[in-house]
C-alpha positions as CSV (number, residue, x, y, z in Angstrom):
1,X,0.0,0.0,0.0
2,X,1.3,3.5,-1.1
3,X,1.8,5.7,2.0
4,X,-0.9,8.9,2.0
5,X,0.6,12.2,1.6
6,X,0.1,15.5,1.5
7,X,-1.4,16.7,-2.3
8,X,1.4,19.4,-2.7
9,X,-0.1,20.9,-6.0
10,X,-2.9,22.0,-3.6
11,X,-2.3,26.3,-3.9
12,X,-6.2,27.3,-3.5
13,X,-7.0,25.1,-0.5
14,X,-8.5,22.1,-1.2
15,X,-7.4,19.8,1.3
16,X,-4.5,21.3,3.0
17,X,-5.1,24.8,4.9
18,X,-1.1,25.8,4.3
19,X,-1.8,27.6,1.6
20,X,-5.0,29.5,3.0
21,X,-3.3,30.6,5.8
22,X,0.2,31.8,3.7
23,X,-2.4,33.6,1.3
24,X,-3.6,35.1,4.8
25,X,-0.3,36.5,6.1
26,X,1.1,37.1,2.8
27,X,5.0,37.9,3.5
28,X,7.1,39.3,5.9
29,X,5.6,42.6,6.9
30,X,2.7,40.9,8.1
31,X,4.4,38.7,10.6
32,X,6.6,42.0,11.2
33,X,3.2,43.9,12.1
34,X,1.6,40.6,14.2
35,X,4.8,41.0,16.3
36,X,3.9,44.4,16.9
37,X,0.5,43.8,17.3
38,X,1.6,40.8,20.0
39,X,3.8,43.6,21.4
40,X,1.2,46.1,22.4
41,X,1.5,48.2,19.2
42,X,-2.2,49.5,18.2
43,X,-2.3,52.7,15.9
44,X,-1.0,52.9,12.5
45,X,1.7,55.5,13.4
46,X,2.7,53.5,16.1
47,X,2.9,50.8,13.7
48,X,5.0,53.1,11.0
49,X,7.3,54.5,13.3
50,X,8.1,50.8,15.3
51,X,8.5,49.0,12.3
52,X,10.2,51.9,10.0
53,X,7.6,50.7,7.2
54,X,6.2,52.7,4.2
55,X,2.7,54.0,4.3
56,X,1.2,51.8,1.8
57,X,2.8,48.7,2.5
58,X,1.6,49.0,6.2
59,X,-2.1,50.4,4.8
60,X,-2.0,47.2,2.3
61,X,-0.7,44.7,5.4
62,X,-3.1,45.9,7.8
63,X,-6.2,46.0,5.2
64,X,-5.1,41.9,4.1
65,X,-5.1,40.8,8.1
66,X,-8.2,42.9,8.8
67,X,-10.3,41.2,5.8
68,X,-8.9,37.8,6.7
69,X,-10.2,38.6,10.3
70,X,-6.5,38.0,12.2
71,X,-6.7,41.7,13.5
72,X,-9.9,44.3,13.9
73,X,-10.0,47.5,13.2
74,X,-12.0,50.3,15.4
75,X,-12.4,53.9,14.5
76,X,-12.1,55.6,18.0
77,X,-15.0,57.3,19.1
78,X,-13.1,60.0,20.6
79,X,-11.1,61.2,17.8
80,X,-12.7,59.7,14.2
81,X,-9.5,59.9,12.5
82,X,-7.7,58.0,14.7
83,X,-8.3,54.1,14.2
84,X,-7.2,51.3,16.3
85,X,-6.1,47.7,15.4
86,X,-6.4,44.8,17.9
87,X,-5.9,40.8,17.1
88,X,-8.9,39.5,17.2
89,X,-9.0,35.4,18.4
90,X,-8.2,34.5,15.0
91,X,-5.5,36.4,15.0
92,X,-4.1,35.2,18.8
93,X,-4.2,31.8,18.1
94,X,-1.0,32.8,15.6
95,X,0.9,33.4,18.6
96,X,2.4,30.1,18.9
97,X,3.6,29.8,14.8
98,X,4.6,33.2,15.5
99,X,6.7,32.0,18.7
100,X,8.0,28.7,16.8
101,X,9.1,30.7,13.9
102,X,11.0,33.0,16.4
103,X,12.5,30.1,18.2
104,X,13.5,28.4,14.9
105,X,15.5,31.9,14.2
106,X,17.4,31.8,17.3
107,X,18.6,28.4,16.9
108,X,19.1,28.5,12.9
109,X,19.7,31.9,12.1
110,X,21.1,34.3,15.0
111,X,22.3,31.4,16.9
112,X,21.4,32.5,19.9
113,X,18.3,33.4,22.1
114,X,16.9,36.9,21.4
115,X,16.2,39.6,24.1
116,X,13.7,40.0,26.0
117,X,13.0,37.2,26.8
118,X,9.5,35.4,26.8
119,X,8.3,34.1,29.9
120,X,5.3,32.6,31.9
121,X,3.6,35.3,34.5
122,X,3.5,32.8,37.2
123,X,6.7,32.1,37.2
124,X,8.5,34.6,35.1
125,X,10.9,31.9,33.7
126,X,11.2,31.3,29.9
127,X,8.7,29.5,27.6
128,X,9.7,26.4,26.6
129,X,10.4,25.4,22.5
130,X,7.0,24.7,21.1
131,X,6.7,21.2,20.1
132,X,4.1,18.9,18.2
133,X,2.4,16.7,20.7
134,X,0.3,13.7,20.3
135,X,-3.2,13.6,21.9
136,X,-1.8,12.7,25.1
137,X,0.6,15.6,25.5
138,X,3.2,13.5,24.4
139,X,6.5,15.4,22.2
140,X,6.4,13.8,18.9
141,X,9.3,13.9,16.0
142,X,9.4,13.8,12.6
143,X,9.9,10.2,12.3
144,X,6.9,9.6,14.3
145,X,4.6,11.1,12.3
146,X,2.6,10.0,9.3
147,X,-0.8,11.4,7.2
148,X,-3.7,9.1,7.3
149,X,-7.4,10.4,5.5
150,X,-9.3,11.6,8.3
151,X,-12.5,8.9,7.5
152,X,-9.4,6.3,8.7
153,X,-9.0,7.8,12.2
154,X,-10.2,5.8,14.8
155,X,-12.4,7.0,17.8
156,X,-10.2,7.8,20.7
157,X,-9.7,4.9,22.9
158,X,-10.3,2.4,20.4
159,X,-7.8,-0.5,20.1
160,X,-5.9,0.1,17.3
161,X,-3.3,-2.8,15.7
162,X,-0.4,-1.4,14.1
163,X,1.4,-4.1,11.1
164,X,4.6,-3.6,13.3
165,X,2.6,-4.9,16.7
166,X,1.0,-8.3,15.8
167,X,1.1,-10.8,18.0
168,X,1.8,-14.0,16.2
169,X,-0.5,-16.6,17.6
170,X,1.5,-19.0,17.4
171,X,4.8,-17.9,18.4
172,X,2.3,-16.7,21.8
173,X,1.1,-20.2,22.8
């Protein structure tokens, strides 16, 4: 049997939801401009002058992640021609491909851990690397992963008999 994998010709999202969410975020000023956002950063001269970013580029950014629904945008009712932008849920769930993506550029591209530092309130120590994890909280590797069609999954809980875990019957006797 041919091992399932991924259809990689897949760019308008069929099956896979890679390239929905890359046509989401675009390129690198929108991750530059979620970091910001992540980092307290709410008004689009605030965003200009943190990130040193042209007007139109951050107008075009900001529009993209506002119609794909990863950050809001509020005229303030104080001052109508000043707008805020906040992440919306959609838009916090990125923080942890936004904190693997960081963590993979400390180890593979600055080489060492960036300042600050991210850390837990309760006990103000670091975050630990995100990981994949199985069901059961487990860490998983590469090697221990594999694509099956989602009508193969089994209910949780059911036995399941892997081809590498038979019992021989009688080799048991």
């Amino acid at each position: 049997m041919e091992k399932l994998r991924e259809p990689l010709n897949d760019l308008v999202g069929g099956q896979c939801a890679l390239p929905l969410a890359l046509e989401a975020m675009g390129e690198r000023w929108s991750f530059m401009i979620l970091r910001a956002a992540f980092n307290g950063v709410h008004h689009f001269e605030e965003f200009q002058h943190e990130l040193n970013i042209a007007r139109n580029i951050l107008s075009n950014r900001l529009s993209r992640l506002v119609d794909h629904g990863i950050m809001a945008r509020e005229v303030m009712a104080e001052d109508r021609r000043k707008v805020r932008y906040e992440l919306t849920e959609k838009g916090l769930e990125l923080l942890p491909a936004m904190i693997a993506l960081r963590q993979w550029g400390e180890k593979w591209g600055a080489g060492v851990p960036s300042t600050p530092v991210l850390v837990d309130v309760r006990d103000e120590q670091p975050i630990g690397p995100v990981t994949i994890t199985a069901h059961d909280g487990r860490p998983l590797g590469y090697k221990e992963l594999l694509w099956k069609h989602r009508s193969e999954l089994q209910p949780l809980g059911q036995a399941r008999v892997r081809a590498d875990a038979r019992v021989d019957p009688v080799a048991a006797e």
